[in-house]
C-alpha positions as CSV (number, residue, x, y, z in Angstrom):
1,X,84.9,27.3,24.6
2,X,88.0,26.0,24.0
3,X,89.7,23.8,26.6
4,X,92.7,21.8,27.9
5,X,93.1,19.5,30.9
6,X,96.3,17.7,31.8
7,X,96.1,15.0,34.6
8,X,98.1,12.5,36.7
9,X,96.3,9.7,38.6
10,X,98.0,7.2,41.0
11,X,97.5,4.0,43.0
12,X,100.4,3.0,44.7
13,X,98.6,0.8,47.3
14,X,94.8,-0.7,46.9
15,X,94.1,2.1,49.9
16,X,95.5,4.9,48.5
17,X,94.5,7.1,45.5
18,X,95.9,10.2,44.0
19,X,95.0,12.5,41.5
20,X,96.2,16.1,40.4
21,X,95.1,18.1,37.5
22,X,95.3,21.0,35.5
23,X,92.7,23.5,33.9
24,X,92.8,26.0,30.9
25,X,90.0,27.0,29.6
26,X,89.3,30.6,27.5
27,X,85.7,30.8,26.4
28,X,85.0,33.9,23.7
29,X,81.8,35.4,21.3
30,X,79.0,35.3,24.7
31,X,75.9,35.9,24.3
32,X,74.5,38.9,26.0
33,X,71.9,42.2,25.4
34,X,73.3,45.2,23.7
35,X,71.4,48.3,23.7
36,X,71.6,49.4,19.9
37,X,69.2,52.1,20.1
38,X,71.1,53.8,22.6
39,X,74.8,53.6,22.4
40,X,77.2,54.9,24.5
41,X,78.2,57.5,21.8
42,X,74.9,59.0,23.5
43,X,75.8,59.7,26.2
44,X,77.4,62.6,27.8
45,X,80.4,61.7,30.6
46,X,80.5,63.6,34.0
47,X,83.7,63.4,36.2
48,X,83.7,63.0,39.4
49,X,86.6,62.4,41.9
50,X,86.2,59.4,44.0
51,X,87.6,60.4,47.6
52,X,86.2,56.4,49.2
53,X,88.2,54.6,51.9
54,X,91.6,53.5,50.7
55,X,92.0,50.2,48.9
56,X,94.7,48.2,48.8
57,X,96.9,49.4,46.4
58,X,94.5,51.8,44.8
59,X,95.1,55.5,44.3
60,X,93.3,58.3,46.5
61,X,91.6,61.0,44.7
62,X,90.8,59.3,41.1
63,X,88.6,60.3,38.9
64,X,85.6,58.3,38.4
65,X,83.5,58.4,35.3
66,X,79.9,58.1,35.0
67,X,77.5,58.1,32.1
68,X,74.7,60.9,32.1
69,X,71.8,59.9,29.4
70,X,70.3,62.7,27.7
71,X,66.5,63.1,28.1
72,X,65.8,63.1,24.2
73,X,67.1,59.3,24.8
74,X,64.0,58.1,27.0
75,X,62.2,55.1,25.0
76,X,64.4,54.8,22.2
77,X,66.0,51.4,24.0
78,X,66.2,48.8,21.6
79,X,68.2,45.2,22.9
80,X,69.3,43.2,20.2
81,X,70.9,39.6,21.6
82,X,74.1,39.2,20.3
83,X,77.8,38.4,20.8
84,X,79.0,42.1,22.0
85,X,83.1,42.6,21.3
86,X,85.1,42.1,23.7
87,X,82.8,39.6,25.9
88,X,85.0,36.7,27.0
89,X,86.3,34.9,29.9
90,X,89.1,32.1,30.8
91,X,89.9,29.8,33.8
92,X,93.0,28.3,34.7
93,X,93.3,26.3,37.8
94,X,94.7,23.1,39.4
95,X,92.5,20.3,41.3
96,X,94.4,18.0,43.9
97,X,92.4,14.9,45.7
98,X,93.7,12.1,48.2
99,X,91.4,9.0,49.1
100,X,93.1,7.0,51.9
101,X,91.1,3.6,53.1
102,X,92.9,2.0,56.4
103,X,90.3,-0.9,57.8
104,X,87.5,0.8,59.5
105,X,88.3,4.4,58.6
106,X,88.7,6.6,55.4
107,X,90.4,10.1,54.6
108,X,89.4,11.9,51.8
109,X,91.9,15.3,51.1
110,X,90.8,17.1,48.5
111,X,92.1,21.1,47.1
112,X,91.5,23.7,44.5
113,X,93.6,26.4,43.5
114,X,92.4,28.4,40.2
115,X,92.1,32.0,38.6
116,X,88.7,33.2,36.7
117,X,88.6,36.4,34.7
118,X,85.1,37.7,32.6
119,X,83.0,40.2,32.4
120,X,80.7,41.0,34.8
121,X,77.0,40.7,33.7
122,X,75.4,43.2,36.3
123,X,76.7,45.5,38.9
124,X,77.3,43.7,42.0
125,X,78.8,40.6,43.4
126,X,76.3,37.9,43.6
127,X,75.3,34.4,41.6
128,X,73.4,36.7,39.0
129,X,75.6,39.4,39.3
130,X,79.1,39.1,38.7
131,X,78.8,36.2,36.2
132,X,79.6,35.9,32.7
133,X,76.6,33.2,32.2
134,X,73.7,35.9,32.9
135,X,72.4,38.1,29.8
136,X,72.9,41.4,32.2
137,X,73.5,45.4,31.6
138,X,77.2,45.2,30.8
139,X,76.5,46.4,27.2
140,X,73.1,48.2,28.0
141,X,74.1,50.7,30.5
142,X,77.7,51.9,29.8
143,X,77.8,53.1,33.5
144,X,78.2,48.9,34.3
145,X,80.8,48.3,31.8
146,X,82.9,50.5,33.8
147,X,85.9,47.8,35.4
148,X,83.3,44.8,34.5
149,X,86.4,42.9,33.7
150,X,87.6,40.9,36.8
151,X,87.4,38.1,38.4
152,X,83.7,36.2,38.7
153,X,81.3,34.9,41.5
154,X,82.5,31.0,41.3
155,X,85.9,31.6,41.8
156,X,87.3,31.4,45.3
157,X,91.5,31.5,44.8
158,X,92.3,28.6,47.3
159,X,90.2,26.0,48.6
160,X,90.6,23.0,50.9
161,X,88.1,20.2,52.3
162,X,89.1,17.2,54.5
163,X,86.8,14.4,55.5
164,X,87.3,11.8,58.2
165,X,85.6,8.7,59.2
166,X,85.8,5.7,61.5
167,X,83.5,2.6,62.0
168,X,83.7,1.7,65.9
169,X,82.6,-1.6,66.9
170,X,79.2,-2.0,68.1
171,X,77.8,-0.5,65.4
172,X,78.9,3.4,66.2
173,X,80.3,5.7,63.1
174,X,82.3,8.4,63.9
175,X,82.8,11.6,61.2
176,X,84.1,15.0,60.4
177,X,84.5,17.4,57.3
178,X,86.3,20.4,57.5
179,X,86.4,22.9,54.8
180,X,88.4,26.6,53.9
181,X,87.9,28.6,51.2
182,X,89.2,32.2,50.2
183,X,86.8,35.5,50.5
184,X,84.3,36.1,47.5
185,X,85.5,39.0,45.3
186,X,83.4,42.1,45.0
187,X,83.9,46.0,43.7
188,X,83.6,49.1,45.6
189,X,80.5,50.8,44.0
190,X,79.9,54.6,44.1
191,X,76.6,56.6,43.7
192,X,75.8,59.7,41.8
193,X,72.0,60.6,42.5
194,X,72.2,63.8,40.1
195,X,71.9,61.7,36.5
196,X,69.1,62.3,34.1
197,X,68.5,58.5,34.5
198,X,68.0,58.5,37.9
199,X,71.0,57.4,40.7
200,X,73.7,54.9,39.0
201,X,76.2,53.1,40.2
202,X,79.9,52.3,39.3
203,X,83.0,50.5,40.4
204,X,85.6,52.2,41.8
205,X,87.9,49.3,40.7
206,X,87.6,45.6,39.2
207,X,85.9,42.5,40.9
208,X,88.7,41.3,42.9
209,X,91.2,44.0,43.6
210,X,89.2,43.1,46.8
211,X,87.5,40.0,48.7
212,X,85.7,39.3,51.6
213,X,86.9,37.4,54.6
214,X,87.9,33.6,54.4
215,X,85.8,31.3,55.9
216,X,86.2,28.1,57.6
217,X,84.3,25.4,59.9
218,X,84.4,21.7,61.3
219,X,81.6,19.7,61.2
220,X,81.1,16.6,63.3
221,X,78.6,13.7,63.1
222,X,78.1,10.8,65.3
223,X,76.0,7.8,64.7
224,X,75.2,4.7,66.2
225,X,72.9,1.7,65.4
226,X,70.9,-0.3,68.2
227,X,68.5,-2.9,68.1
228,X,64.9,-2.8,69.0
229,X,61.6,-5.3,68.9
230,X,63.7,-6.6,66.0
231,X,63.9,-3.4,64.0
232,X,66.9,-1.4,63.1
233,X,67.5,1.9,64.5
234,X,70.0,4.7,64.2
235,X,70.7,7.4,66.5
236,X,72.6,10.6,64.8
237,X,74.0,13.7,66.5
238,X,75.2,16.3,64.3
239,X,77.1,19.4,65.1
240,X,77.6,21.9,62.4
241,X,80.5,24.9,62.2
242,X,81.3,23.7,66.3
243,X,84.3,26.4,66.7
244,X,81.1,28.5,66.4
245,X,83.2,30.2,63.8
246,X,81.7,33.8,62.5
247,X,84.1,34.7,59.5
248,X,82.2,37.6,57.2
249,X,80.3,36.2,54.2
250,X,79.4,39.6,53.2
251,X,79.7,43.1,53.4
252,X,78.5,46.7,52.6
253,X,80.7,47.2,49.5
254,X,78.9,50.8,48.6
255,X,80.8,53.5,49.5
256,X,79.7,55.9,52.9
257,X,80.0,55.5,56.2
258,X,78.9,51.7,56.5
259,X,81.4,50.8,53.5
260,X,82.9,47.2,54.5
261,X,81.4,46.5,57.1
262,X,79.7,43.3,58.1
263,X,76.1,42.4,56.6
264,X,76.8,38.7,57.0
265,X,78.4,36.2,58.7
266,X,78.7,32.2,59.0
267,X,75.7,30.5,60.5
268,X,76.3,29.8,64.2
269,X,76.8,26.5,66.0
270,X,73.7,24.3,65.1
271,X,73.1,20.8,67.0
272,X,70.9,17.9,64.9
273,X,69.5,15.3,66.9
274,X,67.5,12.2,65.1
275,X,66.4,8.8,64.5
276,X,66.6,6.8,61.3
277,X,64.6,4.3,60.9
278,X,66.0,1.8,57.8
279,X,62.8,-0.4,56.2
């Protein structure tokens, strides 16, 4: 992995602190499974046109390929762990934080914006999924190499967070965090059930021609101390995503009749109540 980062920090008041930095990063020879028994030179290619839903500035009509193994093929797998060509990955991005200290309360502003770009490990769009750092099927099955290139799970374009908080007298603590980030980037997969191998699946375009929904929320906490037979105690109320937001985190990316719609959404409004009792 090779890397670079360029930063400027600042203190222009004993309450105030800035920082802003830049990211490059370009990471090359990963380590991941390669089936050397069974190449794709194997295997025969069937074409099939893709007629999904219309992506945002995709083509209608295209042709899809998929890989069809022959049955003489069955058991000859043999996975060798290696550095396969063409396996690498780069980040750039840029990092902004604001820490703000005014008597009793405290702002902290912070904000990510960044690009990623690797190849996929497995088919899909999860942790273990679309990740370079997962030994996967990218070069055992050829039918999940297919637009493996794109961009990865941790990357979320645009992020921001703010948190507030404010001391009250009488021992009451006032806070908030607030938080945005940009939709998670998945593929449009399509099945073909007819292969020697069983049903397989493969993108209809690269991670990230695509995302989910943004999400946001606003949490709130209060707090306040009291005094009792000589013993601390503090009473918290917590109130998490309050706007009862319900932004997607999820959706049915195969193509049919459900394609894109909603499989999961933002936890609803939650209230904590509770007692701490310091000793």
């Amino acid at each position: 992995m090779d890397e670079m980062i360029l930063g400027f920090e600042a203190r222009p008041h004993p309450a105030l602190f800035f920082r802003i930095a830049a990211i490059g990063r370009l990471e090359h020879d990963l380590i991941n499974v390669v089936d050397v028994g069974v190449p794709e030179s194997a295997y025969a290619i069937v074409n099939v046109p893709d007629r999904g839903i219309d992506e945002v500035g995709s083509q209608d009509d295209q042709i899809l390929q998929f890989y069809n193994r022959p049955p003489a093929t069955f058991g000859a797998d043999r996975y060798l762990l290696t550095n396969p060509a063409g396996d690498a990955a780069n980040f750039v991005g840029a990092d902004i934080v604001l820490r703000m200290e005014a008597g009793r309360s405290s702002l902290l502003l912070g904000g990510t914006a960044g690009r990623s770009e690797g190849v996929a490990a497995n088919r899909g769009f999860g942790p273990l999924e679309n990740d370079t750092s997962v030994a996967g099927e990218a070069f055992v099955d050829p039918n999940a190499l297919g637009h493996a290139q794109g961009r990865v799970f941790t990357e979320r374009g645009y992020t921001i967070k703010l948190a507030l908080t404010h001391q009250f007298r009488g021992d009451l603590t006032v806070g908030m965090a607030a938080r945005y980030q940009d939709g998670q980037h998945f593929a449009r997969l399509v099945i073909l059930p007819s292969l020697n191998q069983g049903p397989e699946a493969v993108r209809a375009f690269r991670n990230g021609r695509t995302r989910f929904s943004f999400t946001s929320n606003l949490d709130l906490r209060v707090q306040k101390g009291f005094t009792l037979g000589g013993h601390r105690l503090v009473g918290i109320v917590e109130g998490f995503n309050v706007f009862n937001e319900h932004f997607e985190y999820e959706e049915a990316t195969v193509t049919g009749a459900i394609s894109r719609q909603r499989t999961a959404v933002q936890p609803p409004f939650a209230l904590h109540v509770g007692v701490r009792v310091p000793f």
